[in-house]
C-alpha positions as CSV (number, residue, x, y, z in Angstrom):
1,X,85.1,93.0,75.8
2,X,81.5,92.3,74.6
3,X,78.5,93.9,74.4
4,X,76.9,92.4,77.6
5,X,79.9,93.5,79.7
6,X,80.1,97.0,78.6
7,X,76.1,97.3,79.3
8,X,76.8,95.8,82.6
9,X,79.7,98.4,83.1
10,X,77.6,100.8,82.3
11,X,74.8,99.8,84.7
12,X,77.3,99.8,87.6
13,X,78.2,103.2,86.5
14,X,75.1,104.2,86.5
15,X,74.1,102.4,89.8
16,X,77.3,104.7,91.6
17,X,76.1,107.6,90.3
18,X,72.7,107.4,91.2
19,X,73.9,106.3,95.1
20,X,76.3,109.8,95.6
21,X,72.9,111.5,94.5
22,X,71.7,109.8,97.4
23,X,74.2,109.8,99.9
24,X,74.7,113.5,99.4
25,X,71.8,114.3,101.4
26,X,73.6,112.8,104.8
27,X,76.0,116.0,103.7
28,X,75.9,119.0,105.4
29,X,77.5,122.2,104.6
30,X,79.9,123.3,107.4
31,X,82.1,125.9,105.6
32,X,81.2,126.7,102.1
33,X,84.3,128.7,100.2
34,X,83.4,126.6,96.6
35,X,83.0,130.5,95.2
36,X,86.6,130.8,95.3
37,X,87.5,127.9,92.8
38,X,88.9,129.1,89.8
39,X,88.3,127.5,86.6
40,X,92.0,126.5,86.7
41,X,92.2,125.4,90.0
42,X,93.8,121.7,91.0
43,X,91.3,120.1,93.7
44,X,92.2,118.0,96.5
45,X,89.1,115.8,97.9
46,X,89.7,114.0,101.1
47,X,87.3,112.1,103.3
48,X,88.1,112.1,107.2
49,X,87.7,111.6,110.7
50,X,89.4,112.7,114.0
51,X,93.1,113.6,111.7
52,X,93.8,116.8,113.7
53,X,97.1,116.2,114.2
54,X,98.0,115.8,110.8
55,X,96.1,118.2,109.4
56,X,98.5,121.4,109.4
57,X,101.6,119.5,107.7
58,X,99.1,117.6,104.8
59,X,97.5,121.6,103.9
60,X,101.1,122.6,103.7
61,X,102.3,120.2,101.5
62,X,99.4,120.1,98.8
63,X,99.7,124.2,98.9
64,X,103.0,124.0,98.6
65,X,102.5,121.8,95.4
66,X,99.7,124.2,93.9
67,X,96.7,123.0,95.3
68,X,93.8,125.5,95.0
69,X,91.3,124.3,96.9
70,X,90.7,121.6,99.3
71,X,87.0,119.8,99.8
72,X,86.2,117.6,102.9
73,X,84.3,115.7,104.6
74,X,84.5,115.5,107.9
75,X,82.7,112.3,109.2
76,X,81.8,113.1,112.6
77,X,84.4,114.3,114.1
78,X,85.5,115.2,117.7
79,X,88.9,116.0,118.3
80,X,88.3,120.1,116.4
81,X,89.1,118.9,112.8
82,X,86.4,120.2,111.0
83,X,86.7,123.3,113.3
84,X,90.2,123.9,112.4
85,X,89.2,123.1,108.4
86,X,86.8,125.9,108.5
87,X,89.0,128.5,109.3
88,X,91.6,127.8,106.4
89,X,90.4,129.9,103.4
90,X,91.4,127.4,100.9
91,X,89.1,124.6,102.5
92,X,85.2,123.8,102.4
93,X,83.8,121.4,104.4
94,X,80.8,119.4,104.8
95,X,80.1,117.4,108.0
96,X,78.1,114.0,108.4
97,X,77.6,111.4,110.9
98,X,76.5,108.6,109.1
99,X,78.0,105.5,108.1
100,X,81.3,105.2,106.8
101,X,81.0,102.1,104.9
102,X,77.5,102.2,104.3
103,X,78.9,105.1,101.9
104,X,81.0,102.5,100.6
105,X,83.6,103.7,102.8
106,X,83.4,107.5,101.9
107,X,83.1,107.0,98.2
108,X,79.8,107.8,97.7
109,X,80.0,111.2,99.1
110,X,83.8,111.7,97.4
111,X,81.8,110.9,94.0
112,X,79.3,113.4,94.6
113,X,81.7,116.5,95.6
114,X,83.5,115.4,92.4
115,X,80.6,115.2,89.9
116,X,79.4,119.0,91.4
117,X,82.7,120.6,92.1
118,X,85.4,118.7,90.2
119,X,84.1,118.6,86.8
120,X,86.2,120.1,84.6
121,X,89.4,120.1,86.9
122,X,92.1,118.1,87.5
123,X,91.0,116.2,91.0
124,X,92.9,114.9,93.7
125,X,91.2,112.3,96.2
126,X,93.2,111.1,98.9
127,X,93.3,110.2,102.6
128,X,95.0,112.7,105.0
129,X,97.9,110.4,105.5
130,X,99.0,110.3,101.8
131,X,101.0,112.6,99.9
132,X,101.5,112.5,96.3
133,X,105.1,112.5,94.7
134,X,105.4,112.6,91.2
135,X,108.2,113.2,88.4
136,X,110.1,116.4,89.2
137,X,108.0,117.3,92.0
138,X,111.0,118.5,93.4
139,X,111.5,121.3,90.6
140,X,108.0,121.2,88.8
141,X,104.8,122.3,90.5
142,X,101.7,120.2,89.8
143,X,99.8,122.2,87.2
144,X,103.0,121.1,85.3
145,X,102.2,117.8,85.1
146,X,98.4,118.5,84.6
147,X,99.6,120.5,81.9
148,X,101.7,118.0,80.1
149,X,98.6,115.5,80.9
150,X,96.6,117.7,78.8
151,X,98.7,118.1,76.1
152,X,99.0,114.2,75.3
153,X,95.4,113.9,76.3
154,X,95.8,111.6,79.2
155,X,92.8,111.9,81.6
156,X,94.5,110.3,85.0
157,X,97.7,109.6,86.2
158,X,98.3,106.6,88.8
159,X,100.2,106.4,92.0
160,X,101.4,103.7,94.1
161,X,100.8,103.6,97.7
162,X,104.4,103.0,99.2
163,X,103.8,102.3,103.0
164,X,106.2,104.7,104.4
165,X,107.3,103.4,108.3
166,X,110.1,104.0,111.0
167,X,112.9,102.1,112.5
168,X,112.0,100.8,115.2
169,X,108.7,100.3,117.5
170,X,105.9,102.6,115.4
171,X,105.2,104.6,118.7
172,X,108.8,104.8,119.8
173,X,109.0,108.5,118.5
174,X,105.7,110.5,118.9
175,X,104.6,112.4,115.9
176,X,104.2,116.3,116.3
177,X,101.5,118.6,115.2
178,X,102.8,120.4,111.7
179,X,106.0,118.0,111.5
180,X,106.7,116.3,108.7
181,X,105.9,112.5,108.8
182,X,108.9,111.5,107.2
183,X,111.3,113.2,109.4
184,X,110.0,109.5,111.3
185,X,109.1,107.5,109.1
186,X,111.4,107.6,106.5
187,X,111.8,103.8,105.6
188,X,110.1,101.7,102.9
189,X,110.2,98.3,101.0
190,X,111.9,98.6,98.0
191,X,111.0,95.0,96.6
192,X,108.5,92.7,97.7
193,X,105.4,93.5,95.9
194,X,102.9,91.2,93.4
195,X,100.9,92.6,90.3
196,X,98.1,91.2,88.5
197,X,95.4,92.6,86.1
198,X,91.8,93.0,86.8
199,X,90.6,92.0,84.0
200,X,86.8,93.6,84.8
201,X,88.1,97.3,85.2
202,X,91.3,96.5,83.3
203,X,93.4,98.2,86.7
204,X,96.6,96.7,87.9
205,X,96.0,95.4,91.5
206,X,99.2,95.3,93.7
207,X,99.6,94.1,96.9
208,X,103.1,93.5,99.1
209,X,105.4,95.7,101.5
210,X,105.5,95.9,105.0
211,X,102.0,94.8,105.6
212,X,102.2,92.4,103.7
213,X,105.2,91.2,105.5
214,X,104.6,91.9,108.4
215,X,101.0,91.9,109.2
216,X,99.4,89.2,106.9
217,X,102.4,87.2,106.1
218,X,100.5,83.5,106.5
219,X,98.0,85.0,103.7
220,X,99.8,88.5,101.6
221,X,96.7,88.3,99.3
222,X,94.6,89.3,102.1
223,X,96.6,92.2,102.6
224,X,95.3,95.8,101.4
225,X,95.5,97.1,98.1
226,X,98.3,99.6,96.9
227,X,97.3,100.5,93.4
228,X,95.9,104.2,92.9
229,X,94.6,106.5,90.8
230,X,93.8,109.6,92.6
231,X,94.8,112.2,89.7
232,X,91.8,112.6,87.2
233,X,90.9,114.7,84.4
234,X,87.0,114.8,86.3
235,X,84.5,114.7,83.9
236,X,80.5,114.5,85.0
237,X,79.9,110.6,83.8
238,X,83.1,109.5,85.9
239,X,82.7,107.5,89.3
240,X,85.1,105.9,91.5
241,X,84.0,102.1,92.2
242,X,86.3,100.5,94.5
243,X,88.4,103.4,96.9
244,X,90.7,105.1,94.6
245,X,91.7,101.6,93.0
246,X,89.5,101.8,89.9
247,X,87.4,104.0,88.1
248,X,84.6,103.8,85.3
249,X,84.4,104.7,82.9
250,X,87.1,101.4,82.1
251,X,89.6,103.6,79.7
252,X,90.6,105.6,83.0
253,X,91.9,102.1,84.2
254,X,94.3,102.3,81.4
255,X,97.3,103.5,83.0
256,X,100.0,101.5,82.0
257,X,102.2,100.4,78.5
258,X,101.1,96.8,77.6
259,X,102.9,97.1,74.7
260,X,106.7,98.4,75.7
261,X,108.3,101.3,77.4
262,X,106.5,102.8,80.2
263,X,104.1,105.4,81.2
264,X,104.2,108.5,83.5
265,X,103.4,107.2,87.2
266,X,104.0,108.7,90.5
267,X,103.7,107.2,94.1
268,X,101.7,108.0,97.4
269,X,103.9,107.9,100.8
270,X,101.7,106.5,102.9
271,X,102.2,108.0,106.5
272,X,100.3,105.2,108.4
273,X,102.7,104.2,110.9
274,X,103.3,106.7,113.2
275,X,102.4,107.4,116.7
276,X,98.8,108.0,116.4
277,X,97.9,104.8,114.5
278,X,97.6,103.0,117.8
279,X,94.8,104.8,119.2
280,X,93.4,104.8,115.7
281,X,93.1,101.6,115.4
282,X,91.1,101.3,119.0
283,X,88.9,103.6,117.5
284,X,88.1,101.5,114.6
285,X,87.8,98.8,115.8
286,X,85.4,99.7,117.4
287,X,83.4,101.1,115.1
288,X,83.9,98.2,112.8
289,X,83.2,100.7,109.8
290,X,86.2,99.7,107.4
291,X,86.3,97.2,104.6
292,X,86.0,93.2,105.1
293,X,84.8,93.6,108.8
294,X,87.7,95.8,109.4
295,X,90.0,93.0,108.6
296,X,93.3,95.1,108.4
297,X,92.5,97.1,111.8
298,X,92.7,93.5,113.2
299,X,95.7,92.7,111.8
300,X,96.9,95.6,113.5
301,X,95.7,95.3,116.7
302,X,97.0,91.6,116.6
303,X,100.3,92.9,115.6
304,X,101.2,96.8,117.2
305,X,100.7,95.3,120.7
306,X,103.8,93.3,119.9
307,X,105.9,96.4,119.5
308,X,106.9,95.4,116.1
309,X,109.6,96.7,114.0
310,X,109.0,96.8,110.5
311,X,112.2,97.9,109.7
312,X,114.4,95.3,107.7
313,X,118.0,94.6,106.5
314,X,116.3,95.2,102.9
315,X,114.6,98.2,104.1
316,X,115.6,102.0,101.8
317,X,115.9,105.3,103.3
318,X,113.4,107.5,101.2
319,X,115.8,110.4,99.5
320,X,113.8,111.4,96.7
321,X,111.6,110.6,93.8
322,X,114.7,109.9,91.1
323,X,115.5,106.8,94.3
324,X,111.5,105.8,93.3
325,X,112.3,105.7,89.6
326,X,115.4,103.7,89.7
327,X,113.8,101.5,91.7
328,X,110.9,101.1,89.6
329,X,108.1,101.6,91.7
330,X,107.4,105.1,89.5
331,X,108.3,105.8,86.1
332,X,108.8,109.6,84.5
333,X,107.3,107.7,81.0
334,X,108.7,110.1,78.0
335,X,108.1,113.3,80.3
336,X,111.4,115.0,79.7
């Protein structure tokens, strides 16, 4: 890379920085427990809106995982989220009703939370309907794997979103407050999935599975992004430029072997398709706040009335994260 692209790089990053600054003033603070991070603490940032229902089971989950905190933003609201948020002693929460993507799509504010309350911790941002699996997660809690991070001095750890999704119509089985999401949808594409390079950010980009199957099959390039790297080593100068996709500055792109053998990676089960995705997606669409003109909530709406099953004959039941490993879509790298 030359000289003129790294000064450009470092203009974007500068650029992001300077808009959280600004977009932190549509914040306000709802319930403010920030006094009881501990230096040691593993953070979990989420943005959100109107996730209720799914609230209880994704708390339980992260806790259960060795979360220590939990920061969101609650963006505007109405069905007693925020509400419920600020009476868990583990959460803080700050409420706005501005624009969703004129924050490109939450970032802005995530960015900011992270510069003041992250740095220095290992950080977590994720939407309420993803739920991080990594190597021996079923045996190792997370500060293990922060721990081992440490140690090698690797600064973030990537994730693949696996679209998780039931057999049969989505809304067949109605999803219940504090259940687990895959009790339901416990289904996933095993193959079917395309990889390139960005060769700007130096981030893999992949793109495939069910919705790219099902609900842009004329045009899979169109369909939404699954690469992630929502576990960082947050440090002040770090931003988030595109979602969770990519990062500056460029080195925390750099999570995969181009020369041989593989590195530690994890995936996200992506609980999207269950019961409440229906109404979610009326709700979005109408307020046309999501990227590309809300181009994937119109891919739904096109599709769900359908009743469509996304369910295949090459569909696998989800068991566990050694099934992810062997099929390849995460990798334990040299973590033994």
């Amino acid at each position: 890379m030359g000289l003129r692209e790294i000064a450009r790089l470092r203009r974007k990053r500068r650029i992001r920085q300077i808009r959280a600054f600004r977009k932190s003033r549509e914040l306000s603070l709802y319930s403010d427990r920030t006094g009881d991070i501990h230096p040691e603490d593993i953070l979990v940032f989420v943005t959100a809106r109107n996730e209720r229902i799914r609230l209880p089971y994704f708390l339980r989950y992260y806790r259960e995982m060795g979360v220590g905190h939990f920061l969101f933003v609650d963006n505007g609201s109405d069905d007693g989220s925020a509400e419920y948020l600020a009476q868990q002693e583990d959460c803080s929460v700050w409420r706005t009703e501005a624009s969703y993507k004129a924050s490109n799509f939450g970032i802005d504010w995530m960015n900011w939370l992270l510069r003041k309350h992250g740095t220095g911790h290992w950080t977590l941002t994720l939407d309420p309907d993803e739920f991080f699996v990594y190597p021996f997660c079923d045996t190792r809690p997370i500060q293990a794997l922060t721990d081992w991070l440490d140690t090698y001095g690797i600064r973030s750890f990537p994730a693949m979103l696996l679209d998780m999704y039931p057999k049969g119509p989505i809304d067949a089985q109605p999803y219940r407050e504090g259940q687990n999401p895959f009790d339901l949808a416990c289904w996933f594409d095993a193959g079917n999935y395309m990889i390139s390079q960005n060769s700007e950010t130096n981030n893999l980009w992949i793109q495939g599975g069910p919705r790219a199957r099902i609900f842009f099959p004329d045009a899979p390039k169109k369909a939404p992004s699954l690469n992630k790297i929502p576990l960082v080593k947050w440090e002040r100068g770090n931003v988030y430029i595109s979602s969770t996709h990519a990062l500056l500055p460029r080195g925390l792109n750099q999570v995969y072997d181009t020369i041989g053998g593989e590195m530690v990676s994890g995936c996200l089960l992506h609980a999207k398709f269950l019961s409440p995705l229906t109404d979610k997606v009326e709700e979005e669409l109408e307020r046309k706040q999501h990227y590309a003109g809300s181009r994937e909530y119109h891919a739904y709406a096109r599709t769900i009335s359908k009743e469509p099953d996304l369910w295949c004959k090459w569909s696998e039941k989800y068991i566990n994260w050694r099934q992810l490993e062997i099929l390849g879509l995460m990798s334990k790298g040299n973590w033994a």
